[in-house]
TIDONU-727464 format. One line per 8 residues: number of its first residue (from 1); for each residue x, y, z of C-alpha. Coordinates in nm, 3 decimals, padded with zeros to 5 digits. Layout:
# residues N
NUM) X:Y:Z  ...
END
This chain:
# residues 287
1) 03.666:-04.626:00.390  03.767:-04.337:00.150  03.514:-04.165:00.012  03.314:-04.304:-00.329  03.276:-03.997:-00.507  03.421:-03.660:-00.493  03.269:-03.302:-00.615  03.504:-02.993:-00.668
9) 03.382:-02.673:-00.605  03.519:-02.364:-00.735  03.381:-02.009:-00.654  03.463:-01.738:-00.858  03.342:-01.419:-00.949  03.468:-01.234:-01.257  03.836:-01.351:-01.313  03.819:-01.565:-01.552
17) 04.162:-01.576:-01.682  04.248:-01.731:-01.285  03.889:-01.981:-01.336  04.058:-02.137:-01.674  04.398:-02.151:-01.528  04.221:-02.364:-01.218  04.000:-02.567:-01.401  04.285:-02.674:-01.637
25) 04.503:-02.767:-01.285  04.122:-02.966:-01.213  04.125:-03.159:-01.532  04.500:-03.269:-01.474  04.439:-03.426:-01.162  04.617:-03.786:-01.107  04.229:-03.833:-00.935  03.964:-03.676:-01.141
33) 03.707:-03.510:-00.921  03.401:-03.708:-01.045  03.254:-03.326:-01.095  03.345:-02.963:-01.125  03.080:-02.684:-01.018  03.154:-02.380:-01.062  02.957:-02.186:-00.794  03.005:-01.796:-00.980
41) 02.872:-01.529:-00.752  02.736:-01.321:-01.019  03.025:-01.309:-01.302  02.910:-01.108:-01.597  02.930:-01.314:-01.926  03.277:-01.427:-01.999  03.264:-01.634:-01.713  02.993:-01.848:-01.845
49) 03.137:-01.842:-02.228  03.471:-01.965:-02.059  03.274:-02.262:-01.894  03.112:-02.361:-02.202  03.395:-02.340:-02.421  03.595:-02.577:-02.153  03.313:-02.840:-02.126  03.315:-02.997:-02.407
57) 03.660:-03.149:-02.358  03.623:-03.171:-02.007  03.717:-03.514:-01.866  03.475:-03.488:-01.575  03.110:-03.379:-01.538  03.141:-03.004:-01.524  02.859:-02.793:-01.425  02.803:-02.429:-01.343
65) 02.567:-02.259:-01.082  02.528:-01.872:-01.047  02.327:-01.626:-00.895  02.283:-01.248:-00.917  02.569:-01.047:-00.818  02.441:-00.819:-00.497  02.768:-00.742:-00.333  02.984:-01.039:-00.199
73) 02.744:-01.373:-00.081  03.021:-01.648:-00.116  02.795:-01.797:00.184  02.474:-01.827:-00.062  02.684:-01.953:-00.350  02.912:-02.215:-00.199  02.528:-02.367:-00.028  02.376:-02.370:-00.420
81) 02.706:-02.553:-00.492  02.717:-02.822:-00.202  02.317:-02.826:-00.307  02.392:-02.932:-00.653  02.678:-03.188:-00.567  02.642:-03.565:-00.622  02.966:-03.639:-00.476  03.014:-03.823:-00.102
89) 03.263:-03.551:-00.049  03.328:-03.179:-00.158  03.611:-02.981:-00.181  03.597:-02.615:-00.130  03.825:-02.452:-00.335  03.866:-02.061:-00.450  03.894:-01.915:-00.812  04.225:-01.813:-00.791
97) 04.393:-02.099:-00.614  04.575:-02.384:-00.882  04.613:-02.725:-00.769  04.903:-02.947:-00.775  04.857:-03.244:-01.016  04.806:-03.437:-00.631  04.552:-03.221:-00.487  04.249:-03.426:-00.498
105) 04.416:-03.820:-00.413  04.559:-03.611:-00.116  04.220:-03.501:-00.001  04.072:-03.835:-00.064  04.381:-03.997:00.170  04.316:-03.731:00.452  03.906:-03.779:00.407  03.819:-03.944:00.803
113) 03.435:-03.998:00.914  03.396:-03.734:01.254  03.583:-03.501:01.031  03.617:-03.194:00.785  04.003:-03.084:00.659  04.197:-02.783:00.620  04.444:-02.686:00.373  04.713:-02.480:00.352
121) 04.794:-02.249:00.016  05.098:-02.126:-00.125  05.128:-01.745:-00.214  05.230:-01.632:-00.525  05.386:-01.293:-00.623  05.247:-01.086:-00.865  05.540:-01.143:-01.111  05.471:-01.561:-01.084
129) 05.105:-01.544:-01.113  05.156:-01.343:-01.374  05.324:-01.620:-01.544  05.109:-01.876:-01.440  04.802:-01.678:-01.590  05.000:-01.746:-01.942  05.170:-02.106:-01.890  04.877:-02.287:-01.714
137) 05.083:-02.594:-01.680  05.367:-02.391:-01.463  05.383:-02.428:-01.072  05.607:-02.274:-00.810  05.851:-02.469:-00.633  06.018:-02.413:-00.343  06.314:-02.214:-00.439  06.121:-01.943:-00.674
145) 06.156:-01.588:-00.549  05.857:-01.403:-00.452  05.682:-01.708:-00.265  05.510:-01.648:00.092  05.483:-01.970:00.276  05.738:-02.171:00.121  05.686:-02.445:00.295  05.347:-02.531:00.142
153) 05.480:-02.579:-00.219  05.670:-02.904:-00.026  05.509:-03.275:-00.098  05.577:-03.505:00.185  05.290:-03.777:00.218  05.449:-03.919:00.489  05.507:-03.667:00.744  05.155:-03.525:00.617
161) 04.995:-03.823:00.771  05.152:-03.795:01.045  05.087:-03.440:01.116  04.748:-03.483:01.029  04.690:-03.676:01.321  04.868:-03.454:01.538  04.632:-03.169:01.426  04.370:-03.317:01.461
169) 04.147:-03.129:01.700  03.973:-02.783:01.727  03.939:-02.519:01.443  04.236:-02.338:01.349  04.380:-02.103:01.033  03.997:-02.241:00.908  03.993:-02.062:00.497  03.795:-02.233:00.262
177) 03.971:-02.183:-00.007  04.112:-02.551:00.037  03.878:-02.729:00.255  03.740:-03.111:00.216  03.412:-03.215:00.405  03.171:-03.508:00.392  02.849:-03.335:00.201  02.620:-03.535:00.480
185) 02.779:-03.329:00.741  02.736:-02.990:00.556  02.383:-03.092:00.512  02.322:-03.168:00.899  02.435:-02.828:00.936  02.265:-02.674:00.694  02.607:-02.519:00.514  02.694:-02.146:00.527
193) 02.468:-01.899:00.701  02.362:-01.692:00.421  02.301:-01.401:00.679  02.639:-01.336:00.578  02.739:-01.064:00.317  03.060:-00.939:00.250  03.385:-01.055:00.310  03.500:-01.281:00.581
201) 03.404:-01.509:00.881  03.125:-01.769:00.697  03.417:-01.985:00.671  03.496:-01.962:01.018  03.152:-01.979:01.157  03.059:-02.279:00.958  03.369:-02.492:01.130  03.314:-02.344:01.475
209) 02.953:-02.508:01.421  03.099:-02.780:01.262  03.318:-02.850:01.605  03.009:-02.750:01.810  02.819:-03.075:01.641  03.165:-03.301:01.727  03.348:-03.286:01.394  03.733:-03.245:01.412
217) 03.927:-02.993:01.220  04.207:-03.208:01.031  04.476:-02.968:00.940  04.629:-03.121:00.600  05.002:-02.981:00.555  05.248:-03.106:00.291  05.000:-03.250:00.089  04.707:-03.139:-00.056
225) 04.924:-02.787:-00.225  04.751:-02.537:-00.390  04.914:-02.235:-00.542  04.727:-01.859:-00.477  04.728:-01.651:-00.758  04.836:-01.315:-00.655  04.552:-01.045:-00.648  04.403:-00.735:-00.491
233) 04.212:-00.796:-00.182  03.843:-00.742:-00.141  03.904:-00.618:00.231  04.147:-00.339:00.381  04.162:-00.413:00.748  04.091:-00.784:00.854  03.736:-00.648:01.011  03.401:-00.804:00.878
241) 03.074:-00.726:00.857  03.000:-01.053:00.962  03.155:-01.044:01.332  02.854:-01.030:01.538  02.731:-01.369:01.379  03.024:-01.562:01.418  03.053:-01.410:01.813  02.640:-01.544:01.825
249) 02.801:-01.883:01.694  03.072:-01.861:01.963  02.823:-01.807:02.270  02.549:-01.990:02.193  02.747:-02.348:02.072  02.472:-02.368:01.810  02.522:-02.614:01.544  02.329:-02.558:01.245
257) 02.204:-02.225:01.091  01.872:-02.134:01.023  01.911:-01.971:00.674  02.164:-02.229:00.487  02.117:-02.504:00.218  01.779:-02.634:00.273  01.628:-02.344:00.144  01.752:-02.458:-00.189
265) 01.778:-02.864:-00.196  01.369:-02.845:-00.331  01.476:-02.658:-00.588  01.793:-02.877:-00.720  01.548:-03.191:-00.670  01.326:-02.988:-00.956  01.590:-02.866:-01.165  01.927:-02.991:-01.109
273) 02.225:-02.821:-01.232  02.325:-02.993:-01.632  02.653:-03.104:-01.722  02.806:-02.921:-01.964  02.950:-03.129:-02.145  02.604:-03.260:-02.261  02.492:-02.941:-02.409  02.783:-02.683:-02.375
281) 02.588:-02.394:-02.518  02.337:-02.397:-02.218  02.308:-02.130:-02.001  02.398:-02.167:-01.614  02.122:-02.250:-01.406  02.040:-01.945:-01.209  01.879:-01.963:-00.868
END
């Protein structure tokens, strides 16, 4: 059975031309998400005047979590995200990546109990995202110049099922930027280690427990497209601070994380994140 209800997370952290620009791809879905949470890693105010301003014509619950910014802790915001989701399933998605109209019905197709899924993205040049930054409604296709991985601006339902269960197996390309998971499986293991600040490797480390505790990584291809707006990355050499917890991960076969979402679920059940769209002048809840 597909999943009941859905949540879509999107992190971001002060970019909030690329947040509207997603969150306008969210509310044009052919599947509404039955929520939006925007998990913010410490945006400074036009962030959270953007998310108000949207939620009051926003066809979905939309909510918005956000904590202090202290250097990069995608780890700690993505668990107050998955903490404050209702949905059966969540999608992981980043602030700069723009869904096709498709995005979420594909997830829900690909969604399989034992399981978490991968996505692919689409890159986008400067010059396109650019454009896309002005013309929300805009998408790449497959013969615009200036595209890296062309082959994931291609629909094929078809041959995605079929490759999906020809992937199906052990952790690969793992970027969770365009993930789908069952939330009770992030909650067995306990989400993101929030040991981990700066860029890189929570992502990884969080499926290679995931295939530690028997779930299969589903890799979703032609379906499921999301477009990557074009930006300057947070990182210079592929290295992270974060290698010696995902090498712990690797040798010991743990499966669940000491320092993750529990520490947070007592605090949701107290105070759980508002929809917007109730009261779009409140703050964000900040934890």
């Amino acid at each position: 059975m597909p999943p009941a209800s859905l949540s879509l997370i999107v992190t971001t952290y002060n970019w909030p031309q690329a947040l509207a620009v997603v969150l306008d791809s969210a509310r044009r879905q052919t599947r509404l998400p039955d929520e939006v949470i925007v998990a913010d890693d410490g945006s400074g105010p036009d962030t959270g005047a953007l998310v108000r301003r949207l939620a009051a014509g926003f066809p979905c619950a939309l909510r918005h979590v956000w904590q202090e910014d202290r250097g990069f802790r995608a780890a700690r915001v993505r668990n107050l995200a998955i903490g404050a989701a209702g949905g059966d399933y969540v999608l992981l998605l980043d602030g700069d990546m723009v869904l096709h109209p498709r995005f979420v019905a594909d997830h829900l197709a690909a969604a399989r109990r034992g399981s978490f899924v991968q996505g692919s993205r689409a890159l986008v040049s400067a010059a396109f995202s650019a454009r896309m930054l002005q013309q929300p409604w805009l998408r790449p296709a497959f013969f615009n110049s200036g595209l890296v991985r062309r082959r994931h601006t291609v629909r094929l339902p078809l041959l995605s099922r079929a490759y999906l269960q020809l992937r199906d197996g052990r952790p690969r390309m793992i970027k969770s930027c365009n993930q789908g998971w069952w939330r009770e499986d992030l909650l067995r293991l306990n989400g993101f280690d929030e040991r981990m600040h700066g860029w890189g490797r929570e992502d990884d480390e969080l499926a290679l427990r995931a295939w530690h505790a028997g779930l299969a990584c589903r890799q979703l291809r032609l379906s499921g497209l999301a477009f990557h707006l074009h930006h300057r990355e947070r990182h210079s050499n592929g290295a992270s601070p974060n290698d010696v917890y995902l090498a712990q991960t690797r040798t010991s076969h743990r499966t669940r994380c000491d320092l993750g979402i529990s520490a947070h679920l007592a605090e949701f059940a107290r105070r759980p994140a508002p929809d917007l769209r109730a009261d779009p002048a409140a703050a964000p809840n900040v934890y």
